[in-house]
Backbone as JSON Lines, residues from 0, in Angstrom:
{"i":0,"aa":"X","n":[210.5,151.47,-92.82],"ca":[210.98,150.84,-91.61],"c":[210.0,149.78,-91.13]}
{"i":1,"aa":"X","n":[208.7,150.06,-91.35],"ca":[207.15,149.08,-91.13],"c":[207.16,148.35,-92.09]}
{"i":2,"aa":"X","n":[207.76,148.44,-93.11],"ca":[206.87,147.8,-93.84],"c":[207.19,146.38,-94.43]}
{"i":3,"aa":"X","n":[207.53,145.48,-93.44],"ca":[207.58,144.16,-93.28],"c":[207.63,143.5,-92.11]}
{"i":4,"aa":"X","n":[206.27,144.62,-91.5],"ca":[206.27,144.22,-90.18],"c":[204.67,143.71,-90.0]}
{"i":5,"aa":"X","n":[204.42,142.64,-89.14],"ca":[203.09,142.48,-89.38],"c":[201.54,143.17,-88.97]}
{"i":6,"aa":"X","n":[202.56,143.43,-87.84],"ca":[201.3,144.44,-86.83],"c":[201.21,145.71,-87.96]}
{"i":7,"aa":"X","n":[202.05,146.17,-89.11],"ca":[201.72,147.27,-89.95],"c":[201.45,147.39,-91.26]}
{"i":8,"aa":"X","n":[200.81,146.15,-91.15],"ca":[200.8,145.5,-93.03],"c":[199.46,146.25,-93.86]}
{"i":9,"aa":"X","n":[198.31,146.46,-92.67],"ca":[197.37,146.69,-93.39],"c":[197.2,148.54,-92.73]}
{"i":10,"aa":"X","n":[198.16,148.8,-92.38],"ca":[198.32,150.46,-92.01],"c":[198.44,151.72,-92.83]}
{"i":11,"aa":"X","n":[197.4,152.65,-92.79],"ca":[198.0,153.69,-93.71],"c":[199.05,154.58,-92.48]}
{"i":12,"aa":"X","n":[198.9,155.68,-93.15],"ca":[199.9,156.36,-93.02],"c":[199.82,157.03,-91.38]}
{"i":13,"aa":"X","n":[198.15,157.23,-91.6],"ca":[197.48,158.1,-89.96],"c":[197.55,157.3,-88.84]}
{"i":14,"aa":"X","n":[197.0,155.7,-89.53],"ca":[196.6,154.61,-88.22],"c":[198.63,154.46,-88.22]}
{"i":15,"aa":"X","n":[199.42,154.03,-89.09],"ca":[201.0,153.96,-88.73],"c":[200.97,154.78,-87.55]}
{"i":16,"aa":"X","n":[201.11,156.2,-87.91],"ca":[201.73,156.8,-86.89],"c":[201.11,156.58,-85.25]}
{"i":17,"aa":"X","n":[199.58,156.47,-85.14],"ca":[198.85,155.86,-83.9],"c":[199.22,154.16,-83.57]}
{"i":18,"aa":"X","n":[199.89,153.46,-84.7],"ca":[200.11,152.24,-84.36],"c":[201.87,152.53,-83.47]}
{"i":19,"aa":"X","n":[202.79,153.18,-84.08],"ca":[203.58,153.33,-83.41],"c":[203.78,153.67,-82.34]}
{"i":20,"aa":"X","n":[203.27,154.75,-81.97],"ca":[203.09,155.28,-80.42],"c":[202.32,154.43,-79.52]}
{"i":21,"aa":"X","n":[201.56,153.34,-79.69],"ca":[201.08,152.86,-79.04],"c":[202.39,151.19,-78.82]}
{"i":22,"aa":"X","n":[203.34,151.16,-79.59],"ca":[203.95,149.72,-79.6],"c":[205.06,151.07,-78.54]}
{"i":23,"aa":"X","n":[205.41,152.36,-78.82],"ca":[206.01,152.66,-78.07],"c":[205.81,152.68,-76.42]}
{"i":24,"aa":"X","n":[204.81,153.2,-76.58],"ca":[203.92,153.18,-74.63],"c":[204.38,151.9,-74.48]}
{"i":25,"aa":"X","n":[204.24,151.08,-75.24],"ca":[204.05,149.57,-75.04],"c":[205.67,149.04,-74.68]}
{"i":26,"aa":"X","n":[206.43,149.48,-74.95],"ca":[207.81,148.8,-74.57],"c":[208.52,149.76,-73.3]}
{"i":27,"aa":"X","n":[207.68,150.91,-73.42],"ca":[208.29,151.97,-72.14],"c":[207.8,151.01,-70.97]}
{"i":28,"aa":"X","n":[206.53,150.99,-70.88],"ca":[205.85,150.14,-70.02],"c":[206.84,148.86,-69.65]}
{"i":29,"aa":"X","n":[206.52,147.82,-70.87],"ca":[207.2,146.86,-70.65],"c":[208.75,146.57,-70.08]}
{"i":30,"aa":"X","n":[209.66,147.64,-70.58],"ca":[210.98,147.93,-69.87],"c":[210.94,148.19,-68.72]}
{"i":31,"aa":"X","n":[209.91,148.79,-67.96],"ca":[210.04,149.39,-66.64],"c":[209.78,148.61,-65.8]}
{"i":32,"aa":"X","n":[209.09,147.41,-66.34],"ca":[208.4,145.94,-65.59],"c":[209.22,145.11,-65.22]}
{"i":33,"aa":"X","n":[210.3,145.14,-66.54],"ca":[211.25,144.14,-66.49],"c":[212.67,144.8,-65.72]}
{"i":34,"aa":"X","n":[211.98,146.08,-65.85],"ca":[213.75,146.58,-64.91],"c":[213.15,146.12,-63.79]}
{"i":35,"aa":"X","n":[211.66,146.12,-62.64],"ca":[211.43,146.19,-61.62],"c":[211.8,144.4,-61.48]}
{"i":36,"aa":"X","n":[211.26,143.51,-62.65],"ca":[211.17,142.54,-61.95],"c":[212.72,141.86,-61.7]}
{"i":37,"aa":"X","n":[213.58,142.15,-63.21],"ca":[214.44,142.11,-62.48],"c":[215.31,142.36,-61.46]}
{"i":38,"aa":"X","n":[215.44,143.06,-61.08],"ca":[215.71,143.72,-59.66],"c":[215.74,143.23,-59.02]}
{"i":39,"aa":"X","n":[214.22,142.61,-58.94],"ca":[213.39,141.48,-57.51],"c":[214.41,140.54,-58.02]}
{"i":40,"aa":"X","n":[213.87,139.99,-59.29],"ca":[214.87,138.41,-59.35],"c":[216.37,138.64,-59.08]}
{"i":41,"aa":"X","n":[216.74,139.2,-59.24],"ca":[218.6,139.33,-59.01],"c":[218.73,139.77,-57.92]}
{"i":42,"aa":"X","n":[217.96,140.39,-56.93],"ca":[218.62,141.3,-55.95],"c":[219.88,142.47,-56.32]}
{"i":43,"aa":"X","n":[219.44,143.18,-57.6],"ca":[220.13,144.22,-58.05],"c":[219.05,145.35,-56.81]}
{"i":44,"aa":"X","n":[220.29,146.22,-56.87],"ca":[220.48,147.34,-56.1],"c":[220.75,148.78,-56.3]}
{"i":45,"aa":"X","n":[220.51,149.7,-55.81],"ca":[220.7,150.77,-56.75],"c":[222.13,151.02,-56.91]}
{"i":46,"aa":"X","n":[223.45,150.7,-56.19],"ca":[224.62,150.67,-56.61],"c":[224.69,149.66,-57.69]}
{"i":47,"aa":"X","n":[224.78,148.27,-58.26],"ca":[224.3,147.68,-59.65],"c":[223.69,148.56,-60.64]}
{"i":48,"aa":"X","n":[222.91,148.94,-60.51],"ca":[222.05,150.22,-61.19],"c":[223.05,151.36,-61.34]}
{"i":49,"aa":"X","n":[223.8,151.77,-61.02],"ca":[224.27,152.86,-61.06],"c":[225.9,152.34,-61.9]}
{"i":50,"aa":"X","n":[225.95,150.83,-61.46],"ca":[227.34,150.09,-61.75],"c":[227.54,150.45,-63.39]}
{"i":51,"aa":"X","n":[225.85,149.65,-63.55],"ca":[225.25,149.68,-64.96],"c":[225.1,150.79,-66.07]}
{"i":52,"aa":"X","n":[224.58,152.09,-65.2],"ca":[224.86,153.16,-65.81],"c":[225.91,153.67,-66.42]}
{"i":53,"aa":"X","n":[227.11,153.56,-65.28],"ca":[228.68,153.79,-65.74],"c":[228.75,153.08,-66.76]}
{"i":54,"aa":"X","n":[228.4,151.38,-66.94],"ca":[229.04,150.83,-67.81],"c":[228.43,151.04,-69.2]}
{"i":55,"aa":"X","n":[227.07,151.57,-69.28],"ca":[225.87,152.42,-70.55],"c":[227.07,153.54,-70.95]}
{"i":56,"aa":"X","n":[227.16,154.44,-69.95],"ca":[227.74,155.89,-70.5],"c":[229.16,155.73,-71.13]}
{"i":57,"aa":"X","n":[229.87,154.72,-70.7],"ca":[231.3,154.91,-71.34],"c":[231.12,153.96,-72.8]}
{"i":58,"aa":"X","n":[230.44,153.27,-72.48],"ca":[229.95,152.52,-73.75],"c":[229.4,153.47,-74.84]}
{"i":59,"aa":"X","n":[228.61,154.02,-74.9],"ca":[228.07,155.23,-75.53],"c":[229.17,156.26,-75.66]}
{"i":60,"aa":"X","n":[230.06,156.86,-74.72],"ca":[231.17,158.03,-75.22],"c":[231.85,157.03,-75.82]}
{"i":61,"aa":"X","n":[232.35,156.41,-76.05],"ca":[233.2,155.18,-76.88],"c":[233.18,154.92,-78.65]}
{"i":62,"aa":"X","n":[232.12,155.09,-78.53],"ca":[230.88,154.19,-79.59],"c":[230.83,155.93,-80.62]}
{"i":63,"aa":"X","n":[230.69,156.77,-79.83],"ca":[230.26,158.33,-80.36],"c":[231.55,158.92,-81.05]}
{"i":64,"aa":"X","n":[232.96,158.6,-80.04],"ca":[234.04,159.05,-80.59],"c":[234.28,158.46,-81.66]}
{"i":65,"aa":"X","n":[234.13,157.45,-81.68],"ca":[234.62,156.05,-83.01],"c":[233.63,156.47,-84.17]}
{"i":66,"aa":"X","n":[232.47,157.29,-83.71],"ca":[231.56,157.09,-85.3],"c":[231.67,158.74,-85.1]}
{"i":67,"aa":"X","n":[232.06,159.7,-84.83],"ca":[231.97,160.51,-85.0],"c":[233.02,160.96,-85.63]}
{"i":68,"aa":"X","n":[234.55,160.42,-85.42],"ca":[235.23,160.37,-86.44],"c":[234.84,159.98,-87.64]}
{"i":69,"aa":"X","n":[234.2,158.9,-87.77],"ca":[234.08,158.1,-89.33],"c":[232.68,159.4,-90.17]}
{"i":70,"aa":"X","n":[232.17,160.1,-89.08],"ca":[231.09,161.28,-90.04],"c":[231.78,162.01,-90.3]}
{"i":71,"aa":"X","n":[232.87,162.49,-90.36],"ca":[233.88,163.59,-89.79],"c":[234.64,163.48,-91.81]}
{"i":72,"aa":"X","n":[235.23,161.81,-91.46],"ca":[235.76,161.43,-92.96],"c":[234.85,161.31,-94.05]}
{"i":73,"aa":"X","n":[233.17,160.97,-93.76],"ca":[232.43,160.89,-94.7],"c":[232.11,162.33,-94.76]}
{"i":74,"aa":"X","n":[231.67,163.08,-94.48],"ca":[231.77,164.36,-94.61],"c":[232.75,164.9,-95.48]}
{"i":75,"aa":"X","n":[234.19,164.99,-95.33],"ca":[235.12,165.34,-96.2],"c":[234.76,164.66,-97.55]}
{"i":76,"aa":"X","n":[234.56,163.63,-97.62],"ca":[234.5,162.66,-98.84],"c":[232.86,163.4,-99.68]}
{"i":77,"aa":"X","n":[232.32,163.66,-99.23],"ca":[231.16,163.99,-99.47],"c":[231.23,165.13,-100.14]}
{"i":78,"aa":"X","n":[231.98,166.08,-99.48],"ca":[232.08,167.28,-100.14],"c":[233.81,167.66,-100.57]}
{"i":79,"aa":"X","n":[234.25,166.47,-101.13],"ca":[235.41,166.16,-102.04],"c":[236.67,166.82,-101.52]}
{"i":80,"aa":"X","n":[236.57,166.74,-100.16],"ca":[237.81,167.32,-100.0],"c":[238.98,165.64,-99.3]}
{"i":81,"aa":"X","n":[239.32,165.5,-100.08],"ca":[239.89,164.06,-100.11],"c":[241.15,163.96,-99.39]}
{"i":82,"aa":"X","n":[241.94,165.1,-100.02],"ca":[243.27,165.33,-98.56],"c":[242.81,165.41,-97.07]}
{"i":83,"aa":"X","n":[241.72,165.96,-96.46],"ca":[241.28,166.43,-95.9],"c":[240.57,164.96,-95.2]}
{"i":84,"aa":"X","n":[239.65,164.07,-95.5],"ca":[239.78,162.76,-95.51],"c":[240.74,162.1,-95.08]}
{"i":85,"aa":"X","n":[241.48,161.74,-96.24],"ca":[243.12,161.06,-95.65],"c":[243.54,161.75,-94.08]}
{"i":86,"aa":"X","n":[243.48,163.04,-94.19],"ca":[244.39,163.32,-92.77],"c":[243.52,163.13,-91.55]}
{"i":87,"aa":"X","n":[242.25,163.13,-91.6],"ca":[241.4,162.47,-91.18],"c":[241.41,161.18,-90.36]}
{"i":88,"aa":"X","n":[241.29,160.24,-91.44],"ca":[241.85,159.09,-91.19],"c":[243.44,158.96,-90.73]}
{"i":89,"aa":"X","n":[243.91,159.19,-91.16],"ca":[245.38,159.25,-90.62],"c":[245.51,159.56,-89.22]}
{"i":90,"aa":"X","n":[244.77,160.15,-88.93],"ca":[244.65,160.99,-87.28],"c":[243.92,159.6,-86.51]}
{"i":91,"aa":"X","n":[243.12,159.18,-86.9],"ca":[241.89,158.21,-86.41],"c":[243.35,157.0,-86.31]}
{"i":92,"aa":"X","n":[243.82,156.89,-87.36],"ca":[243.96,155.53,-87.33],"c":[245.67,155.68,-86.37]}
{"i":93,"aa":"X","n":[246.47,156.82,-86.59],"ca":[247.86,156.81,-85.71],"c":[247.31,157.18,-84.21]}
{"i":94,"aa":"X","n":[246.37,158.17,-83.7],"ca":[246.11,158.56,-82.69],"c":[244.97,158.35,-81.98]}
{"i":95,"aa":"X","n":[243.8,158.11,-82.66],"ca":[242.38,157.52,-81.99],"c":[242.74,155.96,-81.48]}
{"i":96,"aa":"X","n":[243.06,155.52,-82.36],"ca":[242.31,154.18,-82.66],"c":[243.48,153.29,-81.61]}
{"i":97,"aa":"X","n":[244.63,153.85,-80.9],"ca":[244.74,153.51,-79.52],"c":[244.27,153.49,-78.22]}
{"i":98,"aa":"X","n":[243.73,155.04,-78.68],"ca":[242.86,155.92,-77.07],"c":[241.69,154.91,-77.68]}
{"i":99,"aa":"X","n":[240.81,154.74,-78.62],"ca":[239.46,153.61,-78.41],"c":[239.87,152.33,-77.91]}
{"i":100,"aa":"X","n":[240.83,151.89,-78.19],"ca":[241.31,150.27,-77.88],"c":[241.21,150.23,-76.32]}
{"i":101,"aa":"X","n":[241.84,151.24,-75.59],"ca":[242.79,151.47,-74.65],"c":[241.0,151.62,-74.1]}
{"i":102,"aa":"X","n":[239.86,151.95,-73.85],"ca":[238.62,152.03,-73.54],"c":[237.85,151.21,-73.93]}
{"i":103,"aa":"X","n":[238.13,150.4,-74.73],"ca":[237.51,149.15,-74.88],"c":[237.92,148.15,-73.77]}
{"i":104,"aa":"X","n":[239.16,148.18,-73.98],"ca":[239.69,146.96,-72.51],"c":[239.36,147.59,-71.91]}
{"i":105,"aa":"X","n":[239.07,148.72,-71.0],"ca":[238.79,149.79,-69.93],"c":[237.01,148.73,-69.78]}
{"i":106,"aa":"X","n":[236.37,149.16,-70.71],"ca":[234.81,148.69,-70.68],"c":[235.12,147.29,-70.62]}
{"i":107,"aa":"X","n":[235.56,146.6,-71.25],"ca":[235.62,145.56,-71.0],"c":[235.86,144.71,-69.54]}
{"i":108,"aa":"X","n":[236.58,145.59,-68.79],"ca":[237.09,145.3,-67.5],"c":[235.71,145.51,-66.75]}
{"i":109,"aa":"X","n":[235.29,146.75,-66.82],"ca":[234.12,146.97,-66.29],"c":[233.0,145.86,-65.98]}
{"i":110,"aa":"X","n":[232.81,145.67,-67.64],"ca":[231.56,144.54,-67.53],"c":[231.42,143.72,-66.69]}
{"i":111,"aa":"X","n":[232.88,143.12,-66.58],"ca":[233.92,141.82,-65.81],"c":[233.15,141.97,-64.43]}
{"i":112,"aa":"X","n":[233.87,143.75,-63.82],"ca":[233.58,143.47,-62.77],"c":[232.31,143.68,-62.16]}
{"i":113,"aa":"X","n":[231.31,144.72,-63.15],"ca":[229.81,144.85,-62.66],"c":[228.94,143.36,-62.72]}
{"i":114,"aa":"X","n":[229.69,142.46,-63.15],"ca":[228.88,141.0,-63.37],"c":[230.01,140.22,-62.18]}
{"i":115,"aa":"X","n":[230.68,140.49,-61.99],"ca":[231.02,139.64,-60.68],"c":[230.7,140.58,-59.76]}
{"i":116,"aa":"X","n":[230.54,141.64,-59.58],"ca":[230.12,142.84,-58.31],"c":[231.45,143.04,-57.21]}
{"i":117,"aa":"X","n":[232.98,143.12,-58.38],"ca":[233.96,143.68,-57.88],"c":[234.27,145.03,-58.35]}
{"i":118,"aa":"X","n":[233.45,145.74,-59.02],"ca":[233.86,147.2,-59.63],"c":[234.96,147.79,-58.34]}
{"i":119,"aa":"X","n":[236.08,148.17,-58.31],"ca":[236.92,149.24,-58.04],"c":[236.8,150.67,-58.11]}
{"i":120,"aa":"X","n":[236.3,151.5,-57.42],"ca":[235.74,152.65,-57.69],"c":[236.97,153.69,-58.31]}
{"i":121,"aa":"X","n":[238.04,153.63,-57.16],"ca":[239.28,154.38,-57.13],"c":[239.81,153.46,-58.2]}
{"i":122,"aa":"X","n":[240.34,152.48,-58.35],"ca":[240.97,152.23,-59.77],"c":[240.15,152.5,-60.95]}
{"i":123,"aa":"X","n":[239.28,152.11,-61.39],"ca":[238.32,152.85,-62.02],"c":[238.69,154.01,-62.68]}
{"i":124,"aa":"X","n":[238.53,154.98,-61.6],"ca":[238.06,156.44,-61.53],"c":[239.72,157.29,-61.87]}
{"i":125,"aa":"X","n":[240.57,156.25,-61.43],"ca":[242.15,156.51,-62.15],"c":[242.63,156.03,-63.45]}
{"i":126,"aa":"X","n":[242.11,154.97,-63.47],"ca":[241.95,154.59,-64.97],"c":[241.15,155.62,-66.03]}
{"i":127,"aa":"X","n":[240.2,155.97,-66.16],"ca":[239.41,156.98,-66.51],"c":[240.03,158.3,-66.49]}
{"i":128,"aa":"X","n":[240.21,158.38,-65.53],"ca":[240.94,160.15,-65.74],"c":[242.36,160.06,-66.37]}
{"i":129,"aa":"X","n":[243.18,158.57,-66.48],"ca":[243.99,158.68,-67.17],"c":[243.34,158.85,-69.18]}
{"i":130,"aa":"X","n":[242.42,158.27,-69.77],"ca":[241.58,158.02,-70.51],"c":[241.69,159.55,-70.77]}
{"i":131,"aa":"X","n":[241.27,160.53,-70.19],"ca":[240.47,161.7,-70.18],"c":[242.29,162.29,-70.27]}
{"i":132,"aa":"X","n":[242.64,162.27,-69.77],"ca":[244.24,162.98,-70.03],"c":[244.91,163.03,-71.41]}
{"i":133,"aa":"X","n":[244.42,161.75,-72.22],"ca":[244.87,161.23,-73.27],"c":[243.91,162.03,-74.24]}
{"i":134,"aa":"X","n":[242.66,161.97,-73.98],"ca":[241.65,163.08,-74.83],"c":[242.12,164.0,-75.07]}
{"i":135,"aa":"X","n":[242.56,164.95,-73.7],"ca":[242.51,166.14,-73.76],"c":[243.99,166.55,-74.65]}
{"i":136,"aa":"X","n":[244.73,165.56,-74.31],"ca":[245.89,165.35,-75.24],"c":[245.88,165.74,-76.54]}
{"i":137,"aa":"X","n":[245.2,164.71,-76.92],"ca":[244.99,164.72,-78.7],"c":[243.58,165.68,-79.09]}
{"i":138,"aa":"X","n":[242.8,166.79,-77.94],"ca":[242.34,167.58,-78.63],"c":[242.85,169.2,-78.53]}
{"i":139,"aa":"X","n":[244.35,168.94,-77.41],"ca":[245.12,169.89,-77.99],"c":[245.89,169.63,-79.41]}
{"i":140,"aa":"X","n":[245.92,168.55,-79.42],"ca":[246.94,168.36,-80.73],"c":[246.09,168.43,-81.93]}
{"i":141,"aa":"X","n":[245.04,168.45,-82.21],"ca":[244.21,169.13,-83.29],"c":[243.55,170.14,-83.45]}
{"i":142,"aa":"X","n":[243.22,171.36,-81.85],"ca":[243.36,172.33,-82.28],"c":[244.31,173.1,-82.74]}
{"i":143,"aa":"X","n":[245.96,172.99,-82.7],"ca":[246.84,173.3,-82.52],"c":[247.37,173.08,-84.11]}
{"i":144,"aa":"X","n":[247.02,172.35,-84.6],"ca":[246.81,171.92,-86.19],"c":[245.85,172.6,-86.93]}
């Protein structure tokens, strides 16, 4: 992963691992500077901050469902169960891969409005639990399978 990096060219293995932890301190630090200064520069707020969070976490459950299916099919494939795969995919692609779309424009809206600073809490928060209806939907319909 170092090793076409310059700060680790002339590193063994002991000073690597002390070189890493120290570029790590080093960006914890540095992130926390730049969250403060931005802040100052934007006049972000802890509702922005929190806007932001929402728009991190659904981004991330999004991102997890979509690749956690695709470990789900490599897995089958891996250990040759290939029908098992197909129905897999078949599931992803007739029944996921609306509910992800359908949360992508969802995030997408979001971004929209945490960068103009119109977020809708209650539409939002109905939009979303419709999202979550549709989950719970299709994870009765595969335990039930």
């Amino acid at each position: 992963m170092c090793k076409d990096a310059d700060w680790a060219k002339d590193a063994n293995e002991k000073n690597l691992h002390l070189l890493l932890t120290q570029r790590w301190l080093m960006a914890v630090l540095s992130g926390s500077c730049l969250i403060t200064v931005g802040m100052k520069s934007y006049s972000l707020d802890k509702t922005k901050d929190t806007e932001l969070e929402l728009h991190y976490l659904l981004h991330k459950e999004v991102k997890s469902l979509d690749v956690g299916m695709m470990e789900a099919i490599l897995d089958a494939v891996d250990e040759y169960r290939d029908d098992d795969a197909h129905l897999i995919a078949a599931f992803k692609d007739d029944h996921l891969a609306p509910l992800i779309r359908e949360q992508y424009t969802l995030l997408a809206q979001l971004e929209d409005d945490v960068a103009n600073s119109t977020v809708d809490i209650a539409w939002f928060s109905s939009q979303l639990n419709a999202v979550k209806q549709k989950q719970a939907e299709l994870a009765a319909l595969v335990s039930s399978n």
